[in-house]
Backbone as JSON Lines, residues from 0, in Angstrom:
{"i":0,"aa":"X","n":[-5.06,-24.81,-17.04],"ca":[-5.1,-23.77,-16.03],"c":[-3.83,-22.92,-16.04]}
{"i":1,"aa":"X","n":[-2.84,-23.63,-17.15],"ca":[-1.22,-22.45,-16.59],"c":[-1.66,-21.33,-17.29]}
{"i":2,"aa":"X","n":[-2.77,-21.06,-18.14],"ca":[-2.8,-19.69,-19.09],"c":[-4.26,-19.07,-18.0]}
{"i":3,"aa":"X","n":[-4.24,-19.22,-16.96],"ca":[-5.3,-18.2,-16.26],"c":[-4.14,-17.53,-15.16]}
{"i":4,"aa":"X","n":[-4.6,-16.12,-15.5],"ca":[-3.55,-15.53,-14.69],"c":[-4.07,-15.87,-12.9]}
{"i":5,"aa":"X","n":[-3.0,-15.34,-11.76],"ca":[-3.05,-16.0,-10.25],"c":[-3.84,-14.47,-9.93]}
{"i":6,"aa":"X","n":[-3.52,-13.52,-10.55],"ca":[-3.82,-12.1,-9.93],"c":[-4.58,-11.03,-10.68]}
{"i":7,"aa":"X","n":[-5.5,-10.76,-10.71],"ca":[-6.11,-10.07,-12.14],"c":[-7.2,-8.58,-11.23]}
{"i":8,"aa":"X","n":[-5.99,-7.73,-10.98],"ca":[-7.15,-6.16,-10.15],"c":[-7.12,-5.2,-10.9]}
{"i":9,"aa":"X","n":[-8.06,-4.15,-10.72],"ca":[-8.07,-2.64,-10.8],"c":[-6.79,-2.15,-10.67]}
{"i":10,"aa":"X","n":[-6.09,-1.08,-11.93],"ca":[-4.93,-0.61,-11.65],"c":[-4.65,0.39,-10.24]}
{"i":11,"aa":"X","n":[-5.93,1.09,-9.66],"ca":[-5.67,1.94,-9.11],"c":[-7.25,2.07,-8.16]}
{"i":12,"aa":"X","n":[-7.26,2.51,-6.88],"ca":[-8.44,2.79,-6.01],"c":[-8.85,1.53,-4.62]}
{"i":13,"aa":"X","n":[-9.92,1.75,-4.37],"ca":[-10.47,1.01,-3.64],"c":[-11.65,0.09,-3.99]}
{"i":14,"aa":"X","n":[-11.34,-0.83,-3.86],"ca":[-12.31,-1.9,-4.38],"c":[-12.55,-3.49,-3.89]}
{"i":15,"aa":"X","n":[-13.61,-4.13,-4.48],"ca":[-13.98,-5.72,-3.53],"c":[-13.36,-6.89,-4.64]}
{"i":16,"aa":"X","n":[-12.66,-7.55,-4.06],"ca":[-12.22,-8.46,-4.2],"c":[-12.51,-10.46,-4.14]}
{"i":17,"aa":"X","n":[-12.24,-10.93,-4.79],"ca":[-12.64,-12.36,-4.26],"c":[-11.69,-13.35,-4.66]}
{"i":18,"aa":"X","n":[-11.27,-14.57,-3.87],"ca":[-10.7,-15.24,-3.97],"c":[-11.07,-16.32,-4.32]}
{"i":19,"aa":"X","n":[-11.16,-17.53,-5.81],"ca":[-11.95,-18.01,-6.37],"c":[-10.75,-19.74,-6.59]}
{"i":20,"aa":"X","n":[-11.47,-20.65,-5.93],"ca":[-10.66,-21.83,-6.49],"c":[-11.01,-22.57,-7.75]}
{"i":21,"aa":"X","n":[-10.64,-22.89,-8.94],"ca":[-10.43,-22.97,-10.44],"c":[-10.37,-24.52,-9.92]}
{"i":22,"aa":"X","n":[-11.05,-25.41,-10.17],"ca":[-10.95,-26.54,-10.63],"c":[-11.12,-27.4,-11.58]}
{"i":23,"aa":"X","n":[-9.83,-28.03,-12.04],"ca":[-10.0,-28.69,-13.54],"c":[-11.14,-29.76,-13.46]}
{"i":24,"aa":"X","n":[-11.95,-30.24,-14.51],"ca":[-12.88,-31.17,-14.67],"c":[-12.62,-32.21,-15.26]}
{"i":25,"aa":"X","n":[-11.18,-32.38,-15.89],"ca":[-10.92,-33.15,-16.75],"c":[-10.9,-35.03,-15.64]}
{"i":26,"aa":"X","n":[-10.83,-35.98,-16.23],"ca":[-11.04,-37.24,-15.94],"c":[-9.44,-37.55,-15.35]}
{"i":27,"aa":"X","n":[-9.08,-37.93,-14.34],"ca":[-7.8,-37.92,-13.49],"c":[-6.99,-36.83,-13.7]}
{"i":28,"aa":"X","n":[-8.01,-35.56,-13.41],"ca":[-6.62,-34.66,-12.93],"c":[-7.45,-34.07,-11.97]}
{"i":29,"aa":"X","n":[-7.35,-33.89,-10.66],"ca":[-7.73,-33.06,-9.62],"c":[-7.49,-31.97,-9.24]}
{"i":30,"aa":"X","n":[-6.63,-31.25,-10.13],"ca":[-5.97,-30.3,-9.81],"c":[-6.58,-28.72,-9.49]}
{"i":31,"aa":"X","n":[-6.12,-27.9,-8.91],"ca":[-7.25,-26.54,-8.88],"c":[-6.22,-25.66,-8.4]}
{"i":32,"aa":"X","n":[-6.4,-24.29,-8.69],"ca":[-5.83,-23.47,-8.54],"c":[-6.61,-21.94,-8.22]}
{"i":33,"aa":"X","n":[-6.12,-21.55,-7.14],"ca":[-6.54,-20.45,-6.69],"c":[-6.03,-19.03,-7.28]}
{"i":34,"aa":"X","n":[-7.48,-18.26,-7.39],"ca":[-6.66,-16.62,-8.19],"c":[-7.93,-15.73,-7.44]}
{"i":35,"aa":"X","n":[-7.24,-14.35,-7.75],"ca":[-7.16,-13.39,-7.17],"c":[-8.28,-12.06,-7.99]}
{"i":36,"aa":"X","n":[-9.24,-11.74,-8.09],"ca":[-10.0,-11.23,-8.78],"c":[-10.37,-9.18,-8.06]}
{"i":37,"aa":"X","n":[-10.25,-8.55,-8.77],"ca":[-10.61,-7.24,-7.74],"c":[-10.96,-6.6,-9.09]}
{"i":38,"aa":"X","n":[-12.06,-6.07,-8.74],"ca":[-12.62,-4.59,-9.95],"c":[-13.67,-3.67,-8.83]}
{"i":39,"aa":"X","n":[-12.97,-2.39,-9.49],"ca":[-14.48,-1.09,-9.33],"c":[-15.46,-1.37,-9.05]}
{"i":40,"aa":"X","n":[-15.66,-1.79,-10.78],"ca":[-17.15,-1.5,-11.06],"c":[-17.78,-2.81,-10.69]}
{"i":41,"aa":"X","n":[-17.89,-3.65,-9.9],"ca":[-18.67,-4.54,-8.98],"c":[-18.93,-3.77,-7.35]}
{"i":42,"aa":"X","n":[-20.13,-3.67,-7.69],"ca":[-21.19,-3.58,-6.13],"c":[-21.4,-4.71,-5.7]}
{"i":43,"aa":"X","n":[-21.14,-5.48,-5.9],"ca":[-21.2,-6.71,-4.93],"c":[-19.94,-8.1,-5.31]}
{"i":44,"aa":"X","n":[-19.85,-8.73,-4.11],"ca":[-18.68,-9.64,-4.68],"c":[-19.12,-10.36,-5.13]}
{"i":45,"aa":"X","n":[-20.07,-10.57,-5.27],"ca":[-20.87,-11.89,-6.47],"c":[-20.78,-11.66,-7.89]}
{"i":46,"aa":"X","n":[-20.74,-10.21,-8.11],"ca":[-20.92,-9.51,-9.46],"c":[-19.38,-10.03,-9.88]}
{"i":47,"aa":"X","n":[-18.48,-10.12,-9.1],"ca":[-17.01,-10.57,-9.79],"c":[-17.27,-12.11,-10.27]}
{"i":48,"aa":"X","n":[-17.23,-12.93,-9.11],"ca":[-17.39,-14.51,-9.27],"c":[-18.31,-15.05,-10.24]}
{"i":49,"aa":"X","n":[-19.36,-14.38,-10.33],"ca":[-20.35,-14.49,-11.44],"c":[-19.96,-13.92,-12.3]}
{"i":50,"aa":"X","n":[-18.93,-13.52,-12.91],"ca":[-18.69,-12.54,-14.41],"c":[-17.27,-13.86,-14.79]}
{"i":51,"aa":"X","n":[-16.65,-14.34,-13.4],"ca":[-15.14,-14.46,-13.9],"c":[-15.51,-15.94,-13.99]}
{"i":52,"aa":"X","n":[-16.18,-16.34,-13.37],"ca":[-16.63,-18.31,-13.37],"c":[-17.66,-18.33,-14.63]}
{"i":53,"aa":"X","n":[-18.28,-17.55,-14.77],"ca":[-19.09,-17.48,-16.19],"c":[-17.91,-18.16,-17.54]}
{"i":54,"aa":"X","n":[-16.76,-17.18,-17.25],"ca":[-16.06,-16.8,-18.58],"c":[-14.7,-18.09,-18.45]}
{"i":55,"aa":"X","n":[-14.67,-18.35,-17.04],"ca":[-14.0,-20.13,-17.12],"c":[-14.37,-21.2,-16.69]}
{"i":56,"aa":"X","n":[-15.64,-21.25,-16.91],"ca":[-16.44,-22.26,-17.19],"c":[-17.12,-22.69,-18.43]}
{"i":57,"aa":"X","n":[-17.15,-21.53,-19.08],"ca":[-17.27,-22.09,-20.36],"c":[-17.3,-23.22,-21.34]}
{"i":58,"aa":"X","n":[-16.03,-23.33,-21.34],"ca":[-15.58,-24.52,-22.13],"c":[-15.74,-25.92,-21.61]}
{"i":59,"aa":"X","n":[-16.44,-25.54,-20.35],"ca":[-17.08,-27.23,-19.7],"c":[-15.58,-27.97,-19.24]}
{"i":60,"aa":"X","n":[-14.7,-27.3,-18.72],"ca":[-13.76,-28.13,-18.48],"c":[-13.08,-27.79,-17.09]}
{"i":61,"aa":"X","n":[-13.3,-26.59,-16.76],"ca":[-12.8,-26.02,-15.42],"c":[-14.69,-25.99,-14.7]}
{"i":62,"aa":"X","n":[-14.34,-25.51,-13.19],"ca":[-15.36,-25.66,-12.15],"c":[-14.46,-24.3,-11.07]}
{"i":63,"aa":"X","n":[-16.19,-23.92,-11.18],"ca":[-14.91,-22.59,-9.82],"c":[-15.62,-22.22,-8.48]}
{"i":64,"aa":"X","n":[-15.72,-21.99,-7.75],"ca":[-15.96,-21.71,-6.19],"c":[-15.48,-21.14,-5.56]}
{"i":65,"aa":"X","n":[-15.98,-19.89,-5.16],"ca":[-15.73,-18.65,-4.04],"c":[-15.19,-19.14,-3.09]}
{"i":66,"aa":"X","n":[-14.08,-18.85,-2.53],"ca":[-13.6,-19.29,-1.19],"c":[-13.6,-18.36,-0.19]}
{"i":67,"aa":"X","n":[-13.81,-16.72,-0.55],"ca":[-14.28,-15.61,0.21],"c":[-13.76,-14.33,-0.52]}
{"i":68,"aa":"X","n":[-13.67,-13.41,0.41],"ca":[-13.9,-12.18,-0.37],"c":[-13.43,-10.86,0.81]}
{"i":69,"aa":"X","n":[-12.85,-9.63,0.25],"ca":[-12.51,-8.51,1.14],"c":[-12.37,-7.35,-0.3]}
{"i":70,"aa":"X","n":[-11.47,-6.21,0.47],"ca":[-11.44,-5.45,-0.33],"c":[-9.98,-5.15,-0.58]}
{"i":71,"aa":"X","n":[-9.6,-4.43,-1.4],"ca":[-8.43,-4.17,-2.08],"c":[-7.99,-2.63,-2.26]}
{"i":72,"aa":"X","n":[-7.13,-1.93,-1.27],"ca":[-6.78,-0.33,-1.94],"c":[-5.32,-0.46,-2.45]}
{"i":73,"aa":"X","n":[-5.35,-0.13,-3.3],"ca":[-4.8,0.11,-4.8],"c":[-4.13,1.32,-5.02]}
{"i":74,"aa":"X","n":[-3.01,1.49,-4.6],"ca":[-1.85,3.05,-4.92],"c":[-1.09,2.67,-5.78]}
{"i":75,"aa":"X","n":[-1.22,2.79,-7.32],"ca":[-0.64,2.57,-8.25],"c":[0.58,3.74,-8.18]}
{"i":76,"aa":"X","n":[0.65,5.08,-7.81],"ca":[1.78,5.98,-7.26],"c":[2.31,5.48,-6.34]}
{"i":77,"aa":"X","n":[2.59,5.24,-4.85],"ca":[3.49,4.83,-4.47],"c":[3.79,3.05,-4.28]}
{"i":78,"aa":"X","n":[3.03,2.53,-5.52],"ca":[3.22,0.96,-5.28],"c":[2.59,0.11,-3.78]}
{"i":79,"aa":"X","n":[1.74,0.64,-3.59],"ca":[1.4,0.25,-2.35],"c":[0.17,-0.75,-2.63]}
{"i":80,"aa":"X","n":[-0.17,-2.05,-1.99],"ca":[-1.72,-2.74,-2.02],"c":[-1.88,-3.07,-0.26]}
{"i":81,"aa":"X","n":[-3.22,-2.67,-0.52],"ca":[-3.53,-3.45,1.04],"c":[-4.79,-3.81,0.91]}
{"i":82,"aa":"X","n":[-4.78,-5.36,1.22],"ca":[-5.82,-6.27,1.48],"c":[-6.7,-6.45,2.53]}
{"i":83,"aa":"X","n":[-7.75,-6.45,2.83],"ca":[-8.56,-6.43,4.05],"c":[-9.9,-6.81,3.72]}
{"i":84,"aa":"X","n":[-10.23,-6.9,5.04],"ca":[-11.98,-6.67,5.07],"c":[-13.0,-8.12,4.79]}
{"i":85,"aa":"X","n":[-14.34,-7.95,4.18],"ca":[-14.49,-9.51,4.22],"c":[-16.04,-9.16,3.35]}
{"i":86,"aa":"X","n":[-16.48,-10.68,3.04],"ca":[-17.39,-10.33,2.07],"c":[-18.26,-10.68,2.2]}
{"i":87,"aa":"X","n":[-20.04,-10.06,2.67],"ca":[-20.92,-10.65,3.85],"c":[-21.37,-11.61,3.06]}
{"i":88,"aa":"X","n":[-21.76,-12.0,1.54],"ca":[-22.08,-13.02,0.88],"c":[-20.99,-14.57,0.98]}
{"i":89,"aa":"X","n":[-19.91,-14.13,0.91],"ca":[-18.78,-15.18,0.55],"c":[-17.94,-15.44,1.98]}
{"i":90,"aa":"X","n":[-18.02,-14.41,3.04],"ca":[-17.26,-14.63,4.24],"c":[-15.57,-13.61,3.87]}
{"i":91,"aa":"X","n":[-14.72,-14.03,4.95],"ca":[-13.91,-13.49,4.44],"c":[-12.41,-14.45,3.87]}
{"i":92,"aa":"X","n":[-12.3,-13.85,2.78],"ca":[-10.87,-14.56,2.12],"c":[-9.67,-14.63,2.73]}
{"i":93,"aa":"X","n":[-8.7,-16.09,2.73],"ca":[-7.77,-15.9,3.48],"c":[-6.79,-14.87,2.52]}
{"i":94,"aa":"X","n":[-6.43,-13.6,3.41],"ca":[-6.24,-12.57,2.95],"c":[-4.47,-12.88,2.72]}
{"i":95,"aa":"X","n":[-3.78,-13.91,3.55],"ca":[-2.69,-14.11,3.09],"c":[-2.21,-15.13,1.76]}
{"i":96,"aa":"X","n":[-3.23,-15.94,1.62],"ca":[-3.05,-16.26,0.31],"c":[-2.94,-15.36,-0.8]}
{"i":97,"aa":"X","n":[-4.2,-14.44,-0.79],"ca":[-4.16,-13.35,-1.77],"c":[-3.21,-12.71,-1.75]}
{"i":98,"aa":"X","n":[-2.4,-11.98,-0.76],"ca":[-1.42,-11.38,-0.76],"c":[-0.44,-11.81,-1.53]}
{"i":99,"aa":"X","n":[-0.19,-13.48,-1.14],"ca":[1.43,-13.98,-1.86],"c":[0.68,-14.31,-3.54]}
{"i":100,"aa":"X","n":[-0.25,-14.03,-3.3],"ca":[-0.7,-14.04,-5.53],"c":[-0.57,-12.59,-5.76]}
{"i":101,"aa":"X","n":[-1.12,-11.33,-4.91],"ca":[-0.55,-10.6,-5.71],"c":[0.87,-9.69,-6.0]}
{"i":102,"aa":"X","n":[1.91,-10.5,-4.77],"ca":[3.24,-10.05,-4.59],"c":[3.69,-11.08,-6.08]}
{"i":103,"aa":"X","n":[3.17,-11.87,-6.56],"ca":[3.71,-12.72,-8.0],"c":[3.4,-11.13,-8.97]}
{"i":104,"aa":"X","n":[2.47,-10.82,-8.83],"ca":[1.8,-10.1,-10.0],"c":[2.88,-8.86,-10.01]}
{"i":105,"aa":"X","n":[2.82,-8.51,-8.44],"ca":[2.97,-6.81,-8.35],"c":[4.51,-7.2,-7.28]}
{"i":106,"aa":"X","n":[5.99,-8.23,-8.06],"ca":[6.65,-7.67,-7.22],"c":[7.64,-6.61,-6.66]}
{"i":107,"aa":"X","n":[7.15,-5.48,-7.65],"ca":[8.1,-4.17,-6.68],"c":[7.07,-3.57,-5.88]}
{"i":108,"aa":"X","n":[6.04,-4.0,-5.47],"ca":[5.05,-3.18,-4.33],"c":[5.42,-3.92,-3.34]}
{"i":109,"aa":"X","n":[4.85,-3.4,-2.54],"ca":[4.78,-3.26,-0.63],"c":[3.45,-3.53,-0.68]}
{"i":110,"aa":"X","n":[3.23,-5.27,-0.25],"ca":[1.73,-5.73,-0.06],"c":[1.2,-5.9,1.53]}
{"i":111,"aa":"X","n":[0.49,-5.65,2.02],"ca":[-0.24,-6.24,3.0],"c":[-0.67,-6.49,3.55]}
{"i":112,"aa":"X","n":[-1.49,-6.72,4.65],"ca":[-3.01,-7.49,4.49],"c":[-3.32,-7.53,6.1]}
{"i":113,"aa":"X","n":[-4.48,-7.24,6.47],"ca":[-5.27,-7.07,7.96],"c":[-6.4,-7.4,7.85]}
{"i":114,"aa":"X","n":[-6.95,-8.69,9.05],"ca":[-8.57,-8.69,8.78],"c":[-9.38,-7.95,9.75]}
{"i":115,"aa":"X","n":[-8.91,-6.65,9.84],"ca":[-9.82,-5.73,10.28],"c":[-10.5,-4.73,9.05]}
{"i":116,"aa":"X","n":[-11.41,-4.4,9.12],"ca":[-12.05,-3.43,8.39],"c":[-13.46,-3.72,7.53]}
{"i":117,"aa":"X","n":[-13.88,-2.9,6.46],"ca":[-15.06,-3.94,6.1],"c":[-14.76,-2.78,4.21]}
């Protein structure tokens, strides 16, 4: 799991997001790790979780599960992200977790996060 990135969005815009827990399958290790998923071109937040658990699950060794979902605006000009909102399939993501994954990714931006909006 150390080679799956924590934060993986759209460089720029408004878009849905999901917050996905990665669990290893291997025989005594329990371990799991939470990451941060946001694209465009998904109309629905399932369309992410289903594209990104497809592609690490694969190898039959990780296990992954939606833990919820909001949206993401994206000012690649003035460095700005703000997290919000919620995802009527998945509920809504704790939006401060996501935040401190994507202040790892993005830290010269100004991140942060309200669960008002949709």
């Amino acid at each position: 799991m150390a080679n799956i990135p924590e934060a993986e969005i759209d460089p720029t815009g408004v878009f849905k997001y999901v917050l996905i827990r990665v669990h290893s399958k291997e025989d005594g290790d329990d371990s799991s790790l939470d990451i941060v998923r946001g694209y465009a071109w998904a109309e629905y937040h399932a369309d992410i979780y289903d594209k990104v658990a497809e592609e690490l699950e694969k190898g039959g060794h990780l296990d992954c599960e939606c833990i919820g979902g909001g949206r993401i605006k994206h000012d690649c000009q003035s460095k700005k992200i703000h997290v919000y909102g919620y995802s009527m399939g998945f509920g809504k993501a704790n939006h401060a977790v996501s935040t401190e994954k994507l202040k790892v990714r993005y830290p010269k931006y100004e991140i942060t996060w309200a669960d008002e909006g949709y």
